[in-house]
C-alpha positions in Angstrom: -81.0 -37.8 -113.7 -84.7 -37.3 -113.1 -85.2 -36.6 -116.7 -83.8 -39.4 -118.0 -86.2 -41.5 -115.2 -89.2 -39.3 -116.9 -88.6 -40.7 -120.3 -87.9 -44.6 -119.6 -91.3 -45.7 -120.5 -91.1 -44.4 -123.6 -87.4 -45.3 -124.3 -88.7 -48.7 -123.9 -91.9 -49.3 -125.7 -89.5 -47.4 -128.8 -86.9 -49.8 -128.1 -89.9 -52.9 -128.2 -91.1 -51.4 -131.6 -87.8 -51.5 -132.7 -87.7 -55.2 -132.0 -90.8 -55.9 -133.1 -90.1 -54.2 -136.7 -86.7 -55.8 -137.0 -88.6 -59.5 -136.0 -91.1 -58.5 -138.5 -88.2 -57.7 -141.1 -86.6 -60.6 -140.7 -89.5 -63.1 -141.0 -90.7 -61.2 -144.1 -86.9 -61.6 -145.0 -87.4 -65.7 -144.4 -90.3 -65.7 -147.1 -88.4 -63.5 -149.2 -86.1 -66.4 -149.7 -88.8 -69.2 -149.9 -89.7 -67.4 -152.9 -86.4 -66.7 -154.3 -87.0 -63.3 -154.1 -83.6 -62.1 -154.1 -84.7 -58.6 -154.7 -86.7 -58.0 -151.5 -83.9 -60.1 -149.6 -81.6 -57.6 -150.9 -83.4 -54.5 -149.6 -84.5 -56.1 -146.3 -80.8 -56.9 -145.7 -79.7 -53.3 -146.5 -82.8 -51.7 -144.0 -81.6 -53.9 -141.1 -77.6 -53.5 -142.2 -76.6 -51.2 -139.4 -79.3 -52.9 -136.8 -78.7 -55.8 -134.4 -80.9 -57.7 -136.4 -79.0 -57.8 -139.1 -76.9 -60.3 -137.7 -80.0 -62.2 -136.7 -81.2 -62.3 -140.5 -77.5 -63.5 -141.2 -78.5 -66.9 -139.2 -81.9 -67.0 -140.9 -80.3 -66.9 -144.1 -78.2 -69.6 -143.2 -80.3 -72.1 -141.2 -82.4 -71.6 -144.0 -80.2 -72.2 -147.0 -79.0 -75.4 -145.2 -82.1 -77.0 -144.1 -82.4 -80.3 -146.6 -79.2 -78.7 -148.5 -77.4 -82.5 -147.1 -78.9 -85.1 -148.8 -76.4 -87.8 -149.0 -75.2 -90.3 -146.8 -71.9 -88.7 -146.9 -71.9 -85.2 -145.9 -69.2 -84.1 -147.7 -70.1 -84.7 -151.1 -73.1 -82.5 -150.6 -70.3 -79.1 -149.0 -69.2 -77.9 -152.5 -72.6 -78.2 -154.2 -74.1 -76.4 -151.6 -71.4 -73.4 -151.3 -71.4 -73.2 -155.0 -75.7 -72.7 -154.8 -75.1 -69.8 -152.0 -72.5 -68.0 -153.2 -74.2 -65.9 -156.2 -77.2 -65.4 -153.6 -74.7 -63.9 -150.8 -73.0 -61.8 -153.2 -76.5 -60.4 -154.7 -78.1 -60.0 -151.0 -76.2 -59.3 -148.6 -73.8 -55.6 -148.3 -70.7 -58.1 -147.1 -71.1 -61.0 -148.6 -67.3 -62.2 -147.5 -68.2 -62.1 -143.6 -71.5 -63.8 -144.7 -69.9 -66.3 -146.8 -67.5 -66.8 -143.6 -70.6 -67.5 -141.3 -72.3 -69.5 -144.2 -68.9 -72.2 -144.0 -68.9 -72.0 -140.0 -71.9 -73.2 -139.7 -71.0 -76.0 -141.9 -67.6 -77.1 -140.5 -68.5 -76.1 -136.3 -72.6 -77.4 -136.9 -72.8 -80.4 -139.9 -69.3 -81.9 -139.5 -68.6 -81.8 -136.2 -71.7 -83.7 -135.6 -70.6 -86.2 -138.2 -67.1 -86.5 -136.6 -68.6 -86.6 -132.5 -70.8 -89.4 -133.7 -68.6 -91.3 -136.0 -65.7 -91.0 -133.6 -68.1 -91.7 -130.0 -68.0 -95.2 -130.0 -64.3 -95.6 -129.3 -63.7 -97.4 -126.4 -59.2 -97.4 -124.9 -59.5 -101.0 -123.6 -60.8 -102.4 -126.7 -58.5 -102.8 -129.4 -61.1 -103.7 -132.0 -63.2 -100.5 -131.5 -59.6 -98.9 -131.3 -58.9 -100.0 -134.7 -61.9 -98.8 -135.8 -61.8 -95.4 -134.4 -58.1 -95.1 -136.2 -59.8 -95.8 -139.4 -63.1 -93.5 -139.1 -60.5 -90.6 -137.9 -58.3 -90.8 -140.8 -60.7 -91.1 -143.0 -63.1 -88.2 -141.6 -60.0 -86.0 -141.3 -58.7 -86.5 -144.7 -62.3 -86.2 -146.0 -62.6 -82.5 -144.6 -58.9 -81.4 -145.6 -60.6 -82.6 -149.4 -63.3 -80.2 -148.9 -61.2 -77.2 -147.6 -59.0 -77.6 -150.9 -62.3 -78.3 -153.1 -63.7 -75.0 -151.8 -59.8 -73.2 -152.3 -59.8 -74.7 -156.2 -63.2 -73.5 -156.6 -62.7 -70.2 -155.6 -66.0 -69.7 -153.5 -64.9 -66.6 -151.7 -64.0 -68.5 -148.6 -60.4 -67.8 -146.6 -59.3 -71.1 -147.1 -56.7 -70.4 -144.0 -59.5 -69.8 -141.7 -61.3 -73.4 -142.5 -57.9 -75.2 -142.0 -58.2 -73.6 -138.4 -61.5 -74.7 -137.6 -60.7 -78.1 -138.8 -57.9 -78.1 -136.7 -59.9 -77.4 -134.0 -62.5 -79.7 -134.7 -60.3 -82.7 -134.9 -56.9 -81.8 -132.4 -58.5 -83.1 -129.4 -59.1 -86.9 -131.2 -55.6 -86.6 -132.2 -53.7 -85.0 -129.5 -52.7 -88.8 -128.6 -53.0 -90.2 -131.8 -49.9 -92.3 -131.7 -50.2 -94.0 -128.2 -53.8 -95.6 -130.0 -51.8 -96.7 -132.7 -49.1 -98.6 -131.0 -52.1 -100.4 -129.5 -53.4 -101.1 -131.9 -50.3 -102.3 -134.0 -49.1 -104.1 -131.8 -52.4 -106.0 -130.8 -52.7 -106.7 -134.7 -49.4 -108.2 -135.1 -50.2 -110.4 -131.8 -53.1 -111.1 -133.5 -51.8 -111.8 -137.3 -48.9 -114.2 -135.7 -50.9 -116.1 -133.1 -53.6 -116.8 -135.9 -50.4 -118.7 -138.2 -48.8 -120.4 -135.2 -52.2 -121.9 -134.1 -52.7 -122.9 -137.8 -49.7 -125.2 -137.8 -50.6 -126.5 -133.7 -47.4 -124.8 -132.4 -47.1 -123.3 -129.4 -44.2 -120.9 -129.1 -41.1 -121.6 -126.7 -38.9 -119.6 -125.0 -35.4 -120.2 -126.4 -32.4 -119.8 -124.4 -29.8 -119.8 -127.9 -26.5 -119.9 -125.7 -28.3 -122.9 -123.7 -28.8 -124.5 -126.6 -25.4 -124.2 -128.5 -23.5 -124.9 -125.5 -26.0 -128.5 -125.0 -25.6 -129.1 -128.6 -21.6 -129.0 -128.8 -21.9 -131.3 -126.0 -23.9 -133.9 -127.4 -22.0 -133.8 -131.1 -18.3 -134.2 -128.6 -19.7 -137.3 -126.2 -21.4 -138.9 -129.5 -18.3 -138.5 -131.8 -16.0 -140.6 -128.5 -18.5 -143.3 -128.1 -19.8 -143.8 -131.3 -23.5 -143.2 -130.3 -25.9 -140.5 -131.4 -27.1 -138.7 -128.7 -27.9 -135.6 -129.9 -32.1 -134.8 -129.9 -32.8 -133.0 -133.1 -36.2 -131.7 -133.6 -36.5 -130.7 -136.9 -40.1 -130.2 -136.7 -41.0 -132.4 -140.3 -39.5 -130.1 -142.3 -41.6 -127.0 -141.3 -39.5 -123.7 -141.3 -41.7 -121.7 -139.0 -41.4 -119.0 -141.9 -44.1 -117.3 -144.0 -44.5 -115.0 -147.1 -47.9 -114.5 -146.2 -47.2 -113.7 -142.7 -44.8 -110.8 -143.4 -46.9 -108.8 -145.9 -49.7 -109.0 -143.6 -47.4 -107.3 -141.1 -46.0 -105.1 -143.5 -49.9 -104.0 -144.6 -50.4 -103.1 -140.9 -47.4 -101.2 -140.7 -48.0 -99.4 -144.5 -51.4 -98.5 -143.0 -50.0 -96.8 -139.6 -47.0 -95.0 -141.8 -50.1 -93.5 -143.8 -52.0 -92.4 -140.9 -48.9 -91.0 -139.5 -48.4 -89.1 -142.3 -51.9 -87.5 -142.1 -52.4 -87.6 -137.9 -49.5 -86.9 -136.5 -48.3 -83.0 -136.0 -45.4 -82.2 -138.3 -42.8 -81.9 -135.6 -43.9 -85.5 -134.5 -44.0 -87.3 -138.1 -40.8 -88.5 -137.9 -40.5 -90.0 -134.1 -43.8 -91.2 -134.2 -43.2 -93.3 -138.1 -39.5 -94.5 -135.7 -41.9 -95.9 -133.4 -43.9 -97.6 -135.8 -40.7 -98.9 -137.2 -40.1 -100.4 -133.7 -43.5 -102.3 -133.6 -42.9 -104.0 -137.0 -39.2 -104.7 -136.9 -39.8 -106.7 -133.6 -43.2 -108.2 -134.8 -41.7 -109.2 -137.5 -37.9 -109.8 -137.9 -37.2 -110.6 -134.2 -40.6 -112.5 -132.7 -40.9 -114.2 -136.5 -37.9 -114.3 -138.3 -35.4 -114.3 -135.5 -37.4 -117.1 -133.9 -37.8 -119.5 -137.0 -34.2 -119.0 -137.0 -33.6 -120.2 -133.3 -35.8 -123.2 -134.5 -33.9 -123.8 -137.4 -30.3 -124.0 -135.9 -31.7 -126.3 -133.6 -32.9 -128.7 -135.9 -29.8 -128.7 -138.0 -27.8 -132.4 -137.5 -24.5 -132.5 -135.9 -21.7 -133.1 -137.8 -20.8 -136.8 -136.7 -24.2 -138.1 -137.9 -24.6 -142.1 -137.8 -27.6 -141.7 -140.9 -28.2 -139.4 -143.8 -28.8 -136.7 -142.0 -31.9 -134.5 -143.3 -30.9 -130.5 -143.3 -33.7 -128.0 -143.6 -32.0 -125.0 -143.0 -31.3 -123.8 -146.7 -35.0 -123.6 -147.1 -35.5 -121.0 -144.2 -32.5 -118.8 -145.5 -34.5 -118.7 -149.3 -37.6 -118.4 -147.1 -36.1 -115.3 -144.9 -34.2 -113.8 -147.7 -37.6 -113.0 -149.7 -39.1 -111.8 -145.7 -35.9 -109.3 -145.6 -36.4 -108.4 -149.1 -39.7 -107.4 -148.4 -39.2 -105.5 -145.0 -36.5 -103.5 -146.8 -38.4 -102.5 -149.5 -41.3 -101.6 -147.1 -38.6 -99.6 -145.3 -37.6 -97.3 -148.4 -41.2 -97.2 -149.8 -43.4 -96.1 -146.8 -41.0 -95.0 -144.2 -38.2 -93.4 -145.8 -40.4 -90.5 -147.1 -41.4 -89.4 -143.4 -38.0 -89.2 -141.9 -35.7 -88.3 -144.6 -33.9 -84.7 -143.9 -34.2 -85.6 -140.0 -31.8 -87.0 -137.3 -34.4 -89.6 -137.5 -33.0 -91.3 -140.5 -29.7 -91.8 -138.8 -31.6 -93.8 -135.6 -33.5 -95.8 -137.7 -31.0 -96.7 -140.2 -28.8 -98.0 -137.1 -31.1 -99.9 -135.7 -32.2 -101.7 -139.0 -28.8 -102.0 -139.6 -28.4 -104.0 -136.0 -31.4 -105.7 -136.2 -30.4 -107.3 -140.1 -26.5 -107.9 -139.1 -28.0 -110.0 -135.9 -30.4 -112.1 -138.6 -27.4 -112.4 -141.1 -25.2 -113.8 -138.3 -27.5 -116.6 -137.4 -27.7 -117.6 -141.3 -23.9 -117.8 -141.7 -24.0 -119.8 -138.6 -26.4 -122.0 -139.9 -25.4 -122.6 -143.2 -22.1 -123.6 -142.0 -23.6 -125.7 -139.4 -25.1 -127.1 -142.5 -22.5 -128.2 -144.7 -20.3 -129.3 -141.7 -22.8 -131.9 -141.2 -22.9 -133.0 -145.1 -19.0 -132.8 -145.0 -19.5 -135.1 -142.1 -21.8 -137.6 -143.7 -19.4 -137.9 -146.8 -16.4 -138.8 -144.3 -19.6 -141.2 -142.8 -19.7 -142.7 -146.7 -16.4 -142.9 -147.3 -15.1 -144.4 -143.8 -18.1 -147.0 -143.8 -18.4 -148.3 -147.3 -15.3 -147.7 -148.6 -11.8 -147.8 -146.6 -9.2 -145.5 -147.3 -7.0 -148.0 -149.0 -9.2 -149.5 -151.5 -10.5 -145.7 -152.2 -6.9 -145.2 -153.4 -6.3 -147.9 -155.3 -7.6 -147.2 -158.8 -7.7 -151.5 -159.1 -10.2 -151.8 -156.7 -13.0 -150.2 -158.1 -14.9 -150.8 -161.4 -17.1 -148.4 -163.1 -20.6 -148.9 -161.9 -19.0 -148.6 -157.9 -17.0 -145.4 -159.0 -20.6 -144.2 -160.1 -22.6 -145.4 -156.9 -19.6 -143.9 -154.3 -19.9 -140.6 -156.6 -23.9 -140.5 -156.6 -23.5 -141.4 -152.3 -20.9 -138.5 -152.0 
């Protein structure tokens, strides 16, 4: 033991020299390559190969091949370019030039984009749904930026394990979208508030809380006590025509919901796709067919005339059924387009199917009811016609009539 004491000095200062040579390698190594003097960089790298240092003039290399190697706005465009410089120099230099290659792309992905993504992605704030929105929208488009690169460097062929870069971009981005879907139910929902709010204020109506059952059982009522007494006494608000309906409206839902089914695609784990697009579904089928359609339905029944009407009654009702007709069209279409892709081959595609199926049998239901609704009041106003200007006797009595009133009771009727 004592003779190992005897020699620690010296083990030291060799051990300093050796330090001091490998620093002095390395920074000769450093102006090697601000000459592009690939040469000397080569038999540098091979003198400090089997020395701790080596891995030192690996970083060198690196921080050195990097510096001002970004120079546009968007960081990705400048990855390939930059890979595709470096890669000849690697292979000439260095003894391993795959595990330096390897290091080379680390340093991109963990140093230059994860930067980009911490700061890009930083200002999201839970309880506000604008910078929500926008933090969905810099995610997916940061995330599907990268997964371009990784396949750009795996069609290139720049000696990188493409694998391995699909891991560290997993990494980089899994703790942004471990709750991807909660943020956008958010914000879906807070843009279909938003979307429908903005066209109800536009026409000055504020919405109502409709009790349908209420309102039938008042209605049949009114049409019974008016038909005894021979009064009208049935209120029928038939809002000037307006069916509380819009084209507009529903593809500006259906955009919303297109965009979330594309995130989905791209955010979501691939066990999760399907639930999470079925939850999406749920967010746009009530935006739009039950708090839009369903309720400009509720609307529309109400405003329909009862049958025993005492003047021409004026029916709106066929124009919401044209008017929700094109809204289903669309919503179906949206249905097989966007989310049929993402839950197809899944017990998914079963739920969903059911509860469109529900949801659309409900909407139908109130159209059959209104439409007949509808023509019992015209059949009503023609009995009106016929019972007021013209009795029953003189209608059948071809005598009575001449040619012009056979015209006018046919142009009334």
């Amino acid at each position: 033991m004592d003779f190992f004491f005897r020699f620690d000095g010296a083990i030291q200062k060799i051990s300093q020299k050796y330090d001091e040579i490998e620093r002095l390698l390395i920074e000769e190594f450093a102006r090697a390559q601000w000459a592009n003097d690939t040469n000397r960089m080569k038999e540098i790298a091979l003198i400090l190969y089997n020395f701790k240092g080596y891995s030192q003039c690996i970083n060198a290399f690196i921080e050195q091949s990097q510096l001002g190697g970004f120079k546009s706005k968007d960081i990705f465009v400048d990855v390939l370019p930059l890979c595709k410089l470096n890669k000849p120099i690697i292979d000439k230099v260095f003894p391993n030039p795959e595990h330096v290659m390897g290091k080379f792309m680390l340093h991109i992905f963990h140093g230059r984009i994860q930067e980009t993504v911490a700061v890009q992605l930083f200002e999201r704030n839970s309880s506000d749904k604008v910078n929500q929105n926008k933090f969905l929208k810099n995610l997916s488009h940061l995330y599907l930026q990268t997964k371009r690169v990784v396949q750009q460097l795996k069609d290139s062929d720049v000696g990188t394990d493409t694998q391995f870069l699909e891991q560290i971009t997993e990494q980089i981005y899994r703790k942004h979208m471990d709750h991807y879907i909660s943020h956008e139910k958010q914000c879906l929902q807070y843009e279909n508030s938003r979307i429908l709010q903005m066209y109800y204020e536009s026409l000055g109506h504020q919405k109502r809380t409709i009790q349908s059952n209420f309102q039938d059982i008042r209605r049949d009522i009114q049409a019974v006590i008016g038909t005894r007494a021979n009064i009208n006494i049935a209120q029928i608000e038939n809002f000037g025509g307006e069916t509380f309906l819009s084209e507009e409206v529903a593809i500006n839902l259906l955009q919303e919901s297109r965009v979330a089914y594309s995130r989905c695609s791209l955010l979501s784990k691939k066990s999760e796709i399907a639930s999470n697009a079925s939850e999406i579904l749920d967010i746009l089928t009530n935006g739009l067919l039950r708090e839009h359609v369903d309720y400009a339905l509720e609307l529309g029944l109400q405003g329909i005339p009862i049958p025993e009407v005492k003047n021409q009654p004026v029916i709106y009702f066929f124009d919401i059924v044209k008017r929700c007709n094109a809204i289903v069209h669309l919503y179906e279409k949206e249905f097989i387009e966007s989310l049929l892709p993402l839950i197809e081959a899944t017990s998914t595609l079963s739920d969903c199917m059911q509860m469109k199926k529900l949801v659309l049998e409900h909407i139908e239901a109130k159209l059959d009811a209104g439409i007949d609704r509808s023509l019992e009041t015209i059949v009503g106003w023609v009995k009106v016609i016929l019972q007021t200007e013209y009795s029953q006797k003189e209608f059948f009595r071809a005598d009575s009539f001449n040619d012009m009133e056979r015209r006018n009771l046919i142009s009334a009727v």
